[in-house]
C-alpha positions as CSV (number, residue, x, y, z in Angstrom):
1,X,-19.8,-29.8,7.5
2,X,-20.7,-28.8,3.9
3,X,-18.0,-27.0,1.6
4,X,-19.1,-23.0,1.8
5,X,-20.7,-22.0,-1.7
6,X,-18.6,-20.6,-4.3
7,X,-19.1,-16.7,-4.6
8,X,-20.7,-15.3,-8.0
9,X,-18.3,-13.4,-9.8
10,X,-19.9,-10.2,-8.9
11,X,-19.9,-10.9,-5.0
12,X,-16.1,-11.6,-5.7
13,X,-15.4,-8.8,-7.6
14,X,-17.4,-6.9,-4.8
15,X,-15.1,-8.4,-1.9
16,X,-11.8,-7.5,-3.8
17,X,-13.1,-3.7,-4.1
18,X,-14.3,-3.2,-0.2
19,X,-11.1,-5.0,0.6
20,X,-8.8,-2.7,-1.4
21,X,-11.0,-0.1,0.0
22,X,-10.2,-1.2,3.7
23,X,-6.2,-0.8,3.3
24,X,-6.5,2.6,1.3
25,X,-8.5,3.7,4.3
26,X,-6.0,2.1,6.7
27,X,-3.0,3.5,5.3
28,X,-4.1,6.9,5.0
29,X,-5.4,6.7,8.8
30,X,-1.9,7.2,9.4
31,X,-0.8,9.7,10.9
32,X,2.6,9.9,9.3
33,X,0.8,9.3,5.6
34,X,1.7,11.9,2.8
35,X,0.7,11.6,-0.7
36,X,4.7,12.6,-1.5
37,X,6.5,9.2,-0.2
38,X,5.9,6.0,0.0
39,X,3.7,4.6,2.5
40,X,5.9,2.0,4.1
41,X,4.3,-0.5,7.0
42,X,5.3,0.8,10.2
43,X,7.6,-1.9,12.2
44,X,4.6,-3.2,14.0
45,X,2.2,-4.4,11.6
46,X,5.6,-6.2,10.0
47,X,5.9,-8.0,13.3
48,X,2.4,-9.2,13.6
49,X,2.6,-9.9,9.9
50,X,5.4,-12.9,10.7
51,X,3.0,-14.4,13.1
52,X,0.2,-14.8,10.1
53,X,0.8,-18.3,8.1
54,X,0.3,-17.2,4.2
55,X,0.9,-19.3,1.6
56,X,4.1,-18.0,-0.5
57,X,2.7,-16.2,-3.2
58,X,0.0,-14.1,-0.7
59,X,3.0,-13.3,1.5
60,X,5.1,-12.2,-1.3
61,X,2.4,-10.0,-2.3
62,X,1.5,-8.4,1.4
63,X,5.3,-7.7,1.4
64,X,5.2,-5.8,-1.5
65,X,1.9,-3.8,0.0
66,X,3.7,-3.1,3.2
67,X,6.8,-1.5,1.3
68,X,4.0,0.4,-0.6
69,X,5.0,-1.6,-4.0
70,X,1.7,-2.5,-5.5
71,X,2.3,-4.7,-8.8
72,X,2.4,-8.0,-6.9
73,X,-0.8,-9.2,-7.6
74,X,-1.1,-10.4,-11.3
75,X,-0.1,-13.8,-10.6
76,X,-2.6,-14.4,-7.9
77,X,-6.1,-15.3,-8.0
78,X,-8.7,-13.2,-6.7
79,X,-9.4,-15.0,-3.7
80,X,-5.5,-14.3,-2.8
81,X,-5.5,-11.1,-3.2
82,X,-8.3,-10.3,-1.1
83,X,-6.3,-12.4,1.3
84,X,-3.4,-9.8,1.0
85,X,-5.3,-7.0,0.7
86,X,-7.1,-8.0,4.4
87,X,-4.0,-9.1,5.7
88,X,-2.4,-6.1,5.0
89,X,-5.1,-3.9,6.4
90,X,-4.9,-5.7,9.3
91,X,-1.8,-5.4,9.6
92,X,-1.7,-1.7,9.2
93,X,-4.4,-1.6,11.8
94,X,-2.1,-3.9,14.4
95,X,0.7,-0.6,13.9
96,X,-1.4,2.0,14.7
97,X,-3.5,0.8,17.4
98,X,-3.3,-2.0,20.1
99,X,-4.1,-5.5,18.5
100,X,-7.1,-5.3,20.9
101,X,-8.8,-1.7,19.4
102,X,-8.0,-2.7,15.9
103,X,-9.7,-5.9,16.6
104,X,-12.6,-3.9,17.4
105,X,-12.5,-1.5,15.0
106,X,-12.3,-3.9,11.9
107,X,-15.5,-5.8,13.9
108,X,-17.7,-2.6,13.7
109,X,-16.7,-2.7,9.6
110,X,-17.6,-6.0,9.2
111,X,-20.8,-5.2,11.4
112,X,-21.5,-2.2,8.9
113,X,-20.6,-3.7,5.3
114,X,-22.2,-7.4,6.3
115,X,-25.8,-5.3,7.0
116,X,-28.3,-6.0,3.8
């Protein structure tokens, strides 16, 4: 099987702003969400998060997203933080709606931001 093409720095720099864009969304879907604290991970998205294998230095990062502390990323390369940025979001998805409806849901944004 061939190696998958390398993205152009634009198509990367386009991935790490919808995925950014996917966890802002997620966390504010929260119903408990207030501009005034800290937007903390609720206890279920932690507990799916320990089933996900990460290397170190992505799973120190989504850590650091799911206590709402966001200057994790500068040692990481681009494609690992869009690796904690969607594992976060999925994450945050997992705690506030059965594995099997955020499952769908993140399907129907992949069917609408994969469309030409």
């Amino acid at each position: 099987m061939p190696a998958a093409p390398a993205l152009t720095p634009l198509a990367a720099d386009y991935m790490e702003q919808q995925a950014s864009g996917l966890l802002s969304g997620a966390v504010m879907l929260d119903p408990a969400f207030s501009v005034h604290r800290h937007a903390v991970m609720p206890p279920a998205g932690l507990a799916w998060l320990k089933t996900v294998p990460m290397t170190e230095p992505v799973a120190a990062a989504v850590h650091a997203l799911a206590g709402d502390g966001g200057d994790r990323f500068s040692f990481l390369s681009q494609e690992e933080r869009v690796m904690a940025l969607a594992a976060s979001t999925a994450a945050r998805l997992i705690a506030l709606y059965e594995p099997t409806e955020a499952l769908q849901r993140l399907h129907k944004v992949r069917e609408v931001v994969s469309r030409p």
